[in-house]
N, CA, C and O atoms as CSV, one atom per row, in Angstrom:
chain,resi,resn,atom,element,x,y,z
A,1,UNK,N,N,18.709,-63.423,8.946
A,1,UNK,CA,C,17.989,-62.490,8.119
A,1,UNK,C,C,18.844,-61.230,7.974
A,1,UNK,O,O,19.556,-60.807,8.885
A,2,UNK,N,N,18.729,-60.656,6.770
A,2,UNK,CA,C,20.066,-59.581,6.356
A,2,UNK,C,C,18.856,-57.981,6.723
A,2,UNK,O,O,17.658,-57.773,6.532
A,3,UNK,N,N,19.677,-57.398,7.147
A,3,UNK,CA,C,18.751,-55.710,7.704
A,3,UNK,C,C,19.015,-55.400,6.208
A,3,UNK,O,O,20.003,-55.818,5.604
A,4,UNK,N,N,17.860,-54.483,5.563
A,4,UNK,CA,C,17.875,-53.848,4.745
A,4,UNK,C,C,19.234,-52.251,4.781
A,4,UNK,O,O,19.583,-51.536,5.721
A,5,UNK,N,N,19.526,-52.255,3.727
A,5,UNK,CA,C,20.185,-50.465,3.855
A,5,UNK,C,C,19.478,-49.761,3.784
A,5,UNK,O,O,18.709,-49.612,2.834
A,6,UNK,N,N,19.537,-49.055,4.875
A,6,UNK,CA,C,19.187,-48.287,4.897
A,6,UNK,C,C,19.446,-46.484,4.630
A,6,UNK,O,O,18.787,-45.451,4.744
A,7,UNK,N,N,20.715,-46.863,4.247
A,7,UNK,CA,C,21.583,-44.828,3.221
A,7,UNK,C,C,21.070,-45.218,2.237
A,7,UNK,O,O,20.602,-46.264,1.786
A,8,UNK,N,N,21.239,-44.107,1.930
A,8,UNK,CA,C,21.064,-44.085,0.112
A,8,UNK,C,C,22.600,-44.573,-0.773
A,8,UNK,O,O,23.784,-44.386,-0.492
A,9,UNK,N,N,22.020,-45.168,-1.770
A,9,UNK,CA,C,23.490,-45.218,-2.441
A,9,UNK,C,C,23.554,-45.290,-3.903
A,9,UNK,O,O,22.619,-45.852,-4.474
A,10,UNK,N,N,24.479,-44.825,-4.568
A,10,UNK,CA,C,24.308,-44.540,-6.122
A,10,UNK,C,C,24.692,-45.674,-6.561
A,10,UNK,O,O,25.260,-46.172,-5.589
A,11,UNK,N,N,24.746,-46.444,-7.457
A,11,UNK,CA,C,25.297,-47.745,-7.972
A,11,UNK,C,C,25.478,-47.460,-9.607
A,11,UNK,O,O,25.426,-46.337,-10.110
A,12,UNK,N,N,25.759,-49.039,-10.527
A,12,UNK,CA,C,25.982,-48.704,-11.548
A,12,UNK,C,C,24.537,-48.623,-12.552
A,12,UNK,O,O,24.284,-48.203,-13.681
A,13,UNK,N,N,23.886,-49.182,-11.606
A,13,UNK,CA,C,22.248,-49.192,-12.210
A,13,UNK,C,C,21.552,-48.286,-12.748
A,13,UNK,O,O,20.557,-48.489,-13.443
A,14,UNK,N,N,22.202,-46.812,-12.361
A,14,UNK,CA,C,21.745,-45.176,-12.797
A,14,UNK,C,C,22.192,-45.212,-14.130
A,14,UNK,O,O,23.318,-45.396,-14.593
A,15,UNK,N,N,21.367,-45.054,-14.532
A,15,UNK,CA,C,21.871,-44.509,-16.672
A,15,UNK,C,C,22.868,-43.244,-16.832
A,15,UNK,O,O,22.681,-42.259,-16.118
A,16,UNK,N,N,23.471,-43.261,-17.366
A,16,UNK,CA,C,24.034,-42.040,-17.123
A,16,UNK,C,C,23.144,-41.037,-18.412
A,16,UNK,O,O,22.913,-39.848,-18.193
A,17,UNK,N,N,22.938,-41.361,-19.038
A,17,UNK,CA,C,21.562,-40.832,-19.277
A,17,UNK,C,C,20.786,-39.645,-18.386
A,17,UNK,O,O,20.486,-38.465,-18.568
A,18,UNK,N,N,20.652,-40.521,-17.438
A,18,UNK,CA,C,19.654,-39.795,-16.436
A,18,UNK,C,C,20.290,-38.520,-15.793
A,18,UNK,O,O,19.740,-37.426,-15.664
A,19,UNK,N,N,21.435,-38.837,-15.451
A,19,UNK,CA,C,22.370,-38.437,-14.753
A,19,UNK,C,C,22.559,-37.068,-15.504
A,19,UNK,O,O,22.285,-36.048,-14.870
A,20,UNK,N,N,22.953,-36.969,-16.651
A,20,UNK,CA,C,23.183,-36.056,-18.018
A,20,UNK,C,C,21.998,-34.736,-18.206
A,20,UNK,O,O,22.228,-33.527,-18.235
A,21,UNK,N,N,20.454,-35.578,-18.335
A,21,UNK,CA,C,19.344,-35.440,-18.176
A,21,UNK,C,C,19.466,-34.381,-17.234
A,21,UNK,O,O,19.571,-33.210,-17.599
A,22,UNK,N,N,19.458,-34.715,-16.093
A,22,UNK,CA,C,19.331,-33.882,-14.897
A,22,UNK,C,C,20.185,-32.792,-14.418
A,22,UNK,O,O,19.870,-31.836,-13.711
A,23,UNK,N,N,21.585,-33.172,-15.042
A,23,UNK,CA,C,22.355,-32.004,-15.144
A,23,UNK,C,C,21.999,-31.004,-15.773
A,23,UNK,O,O,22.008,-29.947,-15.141
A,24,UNK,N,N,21.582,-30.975,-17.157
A,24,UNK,CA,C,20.976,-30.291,-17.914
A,24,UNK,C,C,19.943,-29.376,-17.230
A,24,UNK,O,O,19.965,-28.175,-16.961
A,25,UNK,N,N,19.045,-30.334,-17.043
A,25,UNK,CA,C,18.269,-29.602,-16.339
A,25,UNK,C,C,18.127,-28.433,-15.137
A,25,UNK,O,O,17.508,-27.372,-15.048
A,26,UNK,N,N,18.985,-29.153,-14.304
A,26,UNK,CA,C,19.221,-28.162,-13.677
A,26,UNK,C,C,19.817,-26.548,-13.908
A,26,UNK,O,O,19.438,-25.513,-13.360
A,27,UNK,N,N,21.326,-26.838,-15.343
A,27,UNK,CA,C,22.031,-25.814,-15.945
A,27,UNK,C,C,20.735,-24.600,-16.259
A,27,UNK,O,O,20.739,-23.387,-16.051
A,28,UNK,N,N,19.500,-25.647,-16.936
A,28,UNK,CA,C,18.568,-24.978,-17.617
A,28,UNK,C,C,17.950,-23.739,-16.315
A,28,UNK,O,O,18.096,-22.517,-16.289
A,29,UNK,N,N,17.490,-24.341,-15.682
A,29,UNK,CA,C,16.924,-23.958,-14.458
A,29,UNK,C,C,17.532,-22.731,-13.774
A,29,UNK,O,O,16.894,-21.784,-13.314
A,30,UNK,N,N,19.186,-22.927,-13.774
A,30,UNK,CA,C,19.349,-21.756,-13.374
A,30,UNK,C,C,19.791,-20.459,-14.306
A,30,UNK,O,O,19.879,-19.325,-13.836
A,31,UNK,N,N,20.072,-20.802,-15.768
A,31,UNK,CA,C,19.665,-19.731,-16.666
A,31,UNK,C,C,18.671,-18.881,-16.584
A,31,UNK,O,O,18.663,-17.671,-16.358
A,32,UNK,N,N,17.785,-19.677,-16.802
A,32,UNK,CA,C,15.856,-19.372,-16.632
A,32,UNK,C,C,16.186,-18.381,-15.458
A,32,UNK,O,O,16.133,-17.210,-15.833
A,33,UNK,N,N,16.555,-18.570,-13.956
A,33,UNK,CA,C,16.319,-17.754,-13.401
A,33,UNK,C,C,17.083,-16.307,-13.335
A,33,UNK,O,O,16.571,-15.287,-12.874
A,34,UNK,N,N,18.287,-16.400,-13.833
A,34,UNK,CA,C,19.279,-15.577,-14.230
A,34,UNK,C,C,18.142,-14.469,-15.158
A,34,UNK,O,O,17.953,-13.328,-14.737
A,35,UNK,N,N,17.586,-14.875,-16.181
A,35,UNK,CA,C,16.786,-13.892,-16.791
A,35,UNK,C,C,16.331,-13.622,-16.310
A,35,UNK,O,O,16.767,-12.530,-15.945
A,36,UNK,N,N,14.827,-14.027,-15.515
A,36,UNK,CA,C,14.106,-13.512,-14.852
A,36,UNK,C,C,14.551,-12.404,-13.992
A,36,UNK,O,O,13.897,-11.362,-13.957
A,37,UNK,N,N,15.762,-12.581,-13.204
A,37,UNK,CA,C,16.103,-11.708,-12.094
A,37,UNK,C,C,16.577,-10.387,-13.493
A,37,UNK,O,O,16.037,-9.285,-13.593
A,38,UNK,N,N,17.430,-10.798,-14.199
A,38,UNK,CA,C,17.428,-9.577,-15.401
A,38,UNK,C,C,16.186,-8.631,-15.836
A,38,UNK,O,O,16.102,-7.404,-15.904
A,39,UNK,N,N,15.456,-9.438,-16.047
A,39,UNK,CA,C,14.128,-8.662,-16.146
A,39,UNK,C,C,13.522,-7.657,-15.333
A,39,UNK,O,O,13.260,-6.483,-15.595
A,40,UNK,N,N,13.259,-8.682,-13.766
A,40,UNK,CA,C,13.491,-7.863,-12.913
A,40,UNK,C,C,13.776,-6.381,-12.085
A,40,UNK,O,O,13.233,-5.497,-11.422
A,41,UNK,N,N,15.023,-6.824,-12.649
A,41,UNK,CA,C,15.926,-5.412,-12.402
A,41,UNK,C,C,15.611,-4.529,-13.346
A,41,UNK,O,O,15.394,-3.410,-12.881
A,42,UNK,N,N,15.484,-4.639,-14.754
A,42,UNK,CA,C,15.167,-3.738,-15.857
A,42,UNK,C,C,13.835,-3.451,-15.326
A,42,UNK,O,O,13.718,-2.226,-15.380
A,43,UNK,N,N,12.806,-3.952,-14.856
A,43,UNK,CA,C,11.347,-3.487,-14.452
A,43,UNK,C,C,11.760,-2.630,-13.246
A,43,UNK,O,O,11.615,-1.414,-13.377
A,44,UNK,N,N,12.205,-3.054,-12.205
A,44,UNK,CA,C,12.166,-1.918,-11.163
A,44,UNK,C,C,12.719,-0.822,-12.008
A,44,UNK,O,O,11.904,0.046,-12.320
A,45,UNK,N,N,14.111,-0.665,-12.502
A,45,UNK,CA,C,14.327,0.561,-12.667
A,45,UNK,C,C,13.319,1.482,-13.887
A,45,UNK,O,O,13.509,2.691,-14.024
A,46,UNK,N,N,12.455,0.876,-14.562
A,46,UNK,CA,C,11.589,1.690,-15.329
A,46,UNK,C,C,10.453,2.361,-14.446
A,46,UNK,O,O,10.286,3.581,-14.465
A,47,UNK,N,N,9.717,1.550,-13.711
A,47,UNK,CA,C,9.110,1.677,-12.526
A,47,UNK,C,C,9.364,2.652,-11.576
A,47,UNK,O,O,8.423,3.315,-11.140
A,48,UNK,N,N,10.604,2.855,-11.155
A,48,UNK,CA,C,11.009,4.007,-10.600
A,48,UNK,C,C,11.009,5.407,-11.245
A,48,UNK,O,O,10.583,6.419,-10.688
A,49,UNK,N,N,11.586,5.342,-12.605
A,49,UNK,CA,C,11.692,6.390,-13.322
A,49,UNK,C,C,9.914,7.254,-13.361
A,49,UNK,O,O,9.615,8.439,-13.214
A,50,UNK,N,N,9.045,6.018,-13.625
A,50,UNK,CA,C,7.659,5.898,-13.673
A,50,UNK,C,C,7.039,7.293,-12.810
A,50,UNK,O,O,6.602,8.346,-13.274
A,51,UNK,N,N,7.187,6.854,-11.385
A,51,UNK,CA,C,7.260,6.676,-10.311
A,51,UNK,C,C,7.585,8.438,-10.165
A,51,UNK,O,O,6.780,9.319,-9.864
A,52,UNK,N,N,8.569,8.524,-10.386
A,52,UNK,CA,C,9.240,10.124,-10.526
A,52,UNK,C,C,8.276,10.574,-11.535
A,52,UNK,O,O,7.352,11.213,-11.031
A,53,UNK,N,N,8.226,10.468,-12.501
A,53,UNK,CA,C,7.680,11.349,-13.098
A,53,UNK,C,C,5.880,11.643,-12.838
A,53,UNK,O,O,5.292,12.675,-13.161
A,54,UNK,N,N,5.303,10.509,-12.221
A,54,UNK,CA,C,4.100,11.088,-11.496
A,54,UNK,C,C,3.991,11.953,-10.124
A,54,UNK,O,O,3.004,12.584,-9.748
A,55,UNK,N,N,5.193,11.834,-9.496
A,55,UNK,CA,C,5.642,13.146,-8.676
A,55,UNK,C,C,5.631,14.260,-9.346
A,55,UNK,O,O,4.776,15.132,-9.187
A,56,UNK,N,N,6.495,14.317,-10.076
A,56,UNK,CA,C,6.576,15.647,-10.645
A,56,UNK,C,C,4.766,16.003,-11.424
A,56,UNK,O,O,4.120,17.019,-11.165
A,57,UNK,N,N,4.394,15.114,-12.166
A,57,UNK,CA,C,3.076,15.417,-12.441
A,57,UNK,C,C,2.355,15.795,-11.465
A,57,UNK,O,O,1.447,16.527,-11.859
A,58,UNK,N,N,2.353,15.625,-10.377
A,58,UNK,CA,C,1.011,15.481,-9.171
A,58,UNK,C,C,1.683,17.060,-8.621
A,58,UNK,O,O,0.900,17.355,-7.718
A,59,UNK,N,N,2.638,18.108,-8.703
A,59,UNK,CA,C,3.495,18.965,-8.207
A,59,UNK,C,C,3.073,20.123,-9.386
A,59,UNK,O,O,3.057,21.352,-9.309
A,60,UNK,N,N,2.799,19.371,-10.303
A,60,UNK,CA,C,2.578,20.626,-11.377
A,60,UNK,C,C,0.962,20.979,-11.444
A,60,UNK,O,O,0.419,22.069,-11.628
A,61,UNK,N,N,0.390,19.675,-11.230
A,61,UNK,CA,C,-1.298,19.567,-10.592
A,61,UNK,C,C,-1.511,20.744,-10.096
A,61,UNK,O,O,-2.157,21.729,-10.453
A,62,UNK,N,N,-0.584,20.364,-8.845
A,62,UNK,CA,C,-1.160,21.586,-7.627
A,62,UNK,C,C,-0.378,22.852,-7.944
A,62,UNK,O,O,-0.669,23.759,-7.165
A,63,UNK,N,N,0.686,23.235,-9.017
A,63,UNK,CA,C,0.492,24.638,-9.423
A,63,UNK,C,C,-0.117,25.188,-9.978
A,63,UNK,O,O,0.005,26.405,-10.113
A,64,UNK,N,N,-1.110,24.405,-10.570
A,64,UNK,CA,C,-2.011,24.905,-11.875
A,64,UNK,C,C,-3.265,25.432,-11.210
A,64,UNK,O,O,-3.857,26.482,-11.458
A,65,UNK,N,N,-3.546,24.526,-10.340
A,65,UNK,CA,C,-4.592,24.674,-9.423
A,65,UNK,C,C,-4.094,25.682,-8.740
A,65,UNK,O,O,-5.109,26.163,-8.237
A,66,UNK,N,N,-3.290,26.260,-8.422
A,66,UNK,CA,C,-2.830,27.627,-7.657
A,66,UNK,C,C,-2.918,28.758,-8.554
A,66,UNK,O,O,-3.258,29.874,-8.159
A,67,UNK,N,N,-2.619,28.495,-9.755
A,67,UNK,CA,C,-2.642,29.577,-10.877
A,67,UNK,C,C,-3.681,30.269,-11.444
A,67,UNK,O,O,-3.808,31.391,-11.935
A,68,UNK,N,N,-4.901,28.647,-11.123
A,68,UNK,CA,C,-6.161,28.898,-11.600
A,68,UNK,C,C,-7.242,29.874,-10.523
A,68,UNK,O,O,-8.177,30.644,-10.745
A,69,UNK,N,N,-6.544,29.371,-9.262
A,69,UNK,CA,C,-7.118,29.865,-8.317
A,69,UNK,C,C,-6.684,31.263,-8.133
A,69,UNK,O,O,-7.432,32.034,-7.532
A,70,UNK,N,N,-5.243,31.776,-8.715
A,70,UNK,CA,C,-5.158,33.261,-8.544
A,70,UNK,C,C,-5.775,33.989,-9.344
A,70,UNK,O,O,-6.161,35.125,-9.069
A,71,UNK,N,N,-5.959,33.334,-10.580
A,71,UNK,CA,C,-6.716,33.868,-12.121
A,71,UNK,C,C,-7.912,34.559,-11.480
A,71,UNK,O,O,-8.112,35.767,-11.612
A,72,UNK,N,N,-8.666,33.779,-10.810
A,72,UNK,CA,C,-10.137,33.526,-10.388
A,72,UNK,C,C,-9.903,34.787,-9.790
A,72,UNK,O,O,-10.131,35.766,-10.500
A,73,UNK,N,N,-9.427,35.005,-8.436
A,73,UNK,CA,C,-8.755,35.880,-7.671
A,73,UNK,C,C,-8.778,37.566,-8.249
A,73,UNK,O,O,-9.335,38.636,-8.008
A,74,UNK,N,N,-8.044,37.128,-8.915
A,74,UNK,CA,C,-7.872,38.305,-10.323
A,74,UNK,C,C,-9.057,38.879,-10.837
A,74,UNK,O,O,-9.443,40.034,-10.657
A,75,UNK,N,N,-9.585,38.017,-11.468
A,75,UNK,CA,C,-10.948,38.278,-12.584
A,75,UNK,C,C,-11.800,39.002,-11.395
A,75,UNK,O,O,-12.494,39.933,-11.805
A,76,UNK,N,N,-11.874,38.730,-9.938
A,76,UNK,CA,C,-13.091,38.961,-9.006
A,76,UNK,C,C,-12.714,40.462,-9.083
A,76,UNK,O,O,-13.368,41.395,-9.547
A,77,UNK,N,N,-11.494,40.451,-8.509
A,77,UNK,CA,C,-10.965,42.132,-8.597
A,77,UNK,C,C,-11.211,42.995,-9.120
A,77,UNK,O,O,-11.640,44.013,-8.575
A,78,UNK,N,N,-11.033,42.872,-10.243
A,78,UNK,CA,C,-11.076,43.570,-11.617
A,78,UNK,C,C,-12.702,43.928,-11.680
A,78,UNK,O,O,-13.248,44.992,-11.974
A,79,UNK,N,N,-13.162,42.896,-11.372
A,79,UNK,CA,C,-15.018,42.913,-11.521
A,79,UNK,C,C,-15.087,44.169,-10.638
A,79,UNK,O,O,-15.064,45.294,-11.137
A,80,UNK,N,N,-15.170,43.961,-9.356
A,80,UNK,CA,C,-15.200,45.051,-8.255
A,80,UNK,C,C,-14.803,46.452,-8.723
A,80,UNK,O,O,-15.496,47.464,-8.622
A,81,UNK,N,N,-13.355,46.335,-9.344
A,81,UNK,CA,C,-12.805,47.914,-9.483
A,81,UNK,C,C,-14.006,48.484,-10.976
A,81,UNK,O,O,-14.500,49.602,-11.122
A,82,UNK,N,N,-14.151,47.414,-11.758
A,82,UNK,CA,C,-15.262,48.055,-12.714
A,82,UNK,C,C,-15.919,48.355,-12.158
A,82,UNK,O,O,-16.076,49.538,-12.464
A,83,UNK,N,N,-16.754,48.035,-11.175
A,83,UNK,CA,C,-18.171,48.647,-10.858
A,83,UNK,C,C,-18.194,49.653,-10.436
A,83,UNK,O,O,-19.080,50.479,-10.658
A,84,UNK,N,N,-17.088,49.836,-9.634
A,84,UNK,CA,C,-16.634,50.712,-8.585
A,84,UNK,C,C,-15.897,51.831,-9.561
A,84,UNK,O,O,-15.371,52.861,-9.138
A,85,UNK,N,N,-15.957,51.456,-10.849
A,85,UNK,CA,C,-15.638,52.874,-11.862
A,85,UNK,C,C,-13.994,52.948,-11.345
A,85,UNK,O,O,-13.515,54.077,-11.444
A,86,UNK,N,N,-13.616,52.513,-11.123
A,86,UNK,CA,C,-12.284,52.449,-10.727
A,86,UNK,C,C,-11.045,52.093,-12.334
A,86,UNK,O,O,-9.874,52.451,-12.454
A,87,UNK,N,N,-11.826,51.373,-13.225
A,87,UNK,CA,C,-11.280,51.163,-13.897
A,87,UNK,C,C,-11.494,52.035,-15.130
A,87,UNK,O,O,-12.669,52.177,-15.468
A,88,UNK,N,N,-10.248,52.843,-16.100
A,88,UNK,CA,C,-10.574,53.435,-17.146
A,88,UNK,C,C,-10.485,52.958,-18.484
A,88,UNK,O,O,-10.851,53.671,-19.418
């Protein structure tokens, strides 16, 4: 009784067809990912830029809110020195 093989083995039985097929495919495959990672990279760096500029927004927030709060500050003053005839 003959033992089966057990390796693998390529013979002439493969189409080359197939063979062609699959090359392709694969070529395809790693294009495809080539973009993607392109993309990628173009998204982080917009994202970052993003990113910065809501820093700087969230920085100008809290000066305004400081500005508003001295205004306030101000206006109380002014109230006081009127009453207080202080003002001509």
């Amino acid at each position: 009784m003959e033992e089966p093989e057990t390796r693998w083995q390529i013979d002439k039985r493969i189409p080359l067809a197939l063979i062609f097929t699959v090359s392709i495919q694969t070529i395809a495959v790693g294009v495809w990912i080539g973009g993607i990672n392109s993309r990628v990279s173009t998204l982080e760096s917009v994202s970052g830029r993003y990113i910065e500029s809501g820093d700087k927004l969230i920085r100008l927030d809290e000066k305004m809110n400081s500005v508003q709060q001295q205004q306030g500050e101000i206006k109380e003053e002014l109230r006081r020195l009127a009453v207080r005839g202080g003002v001509k």
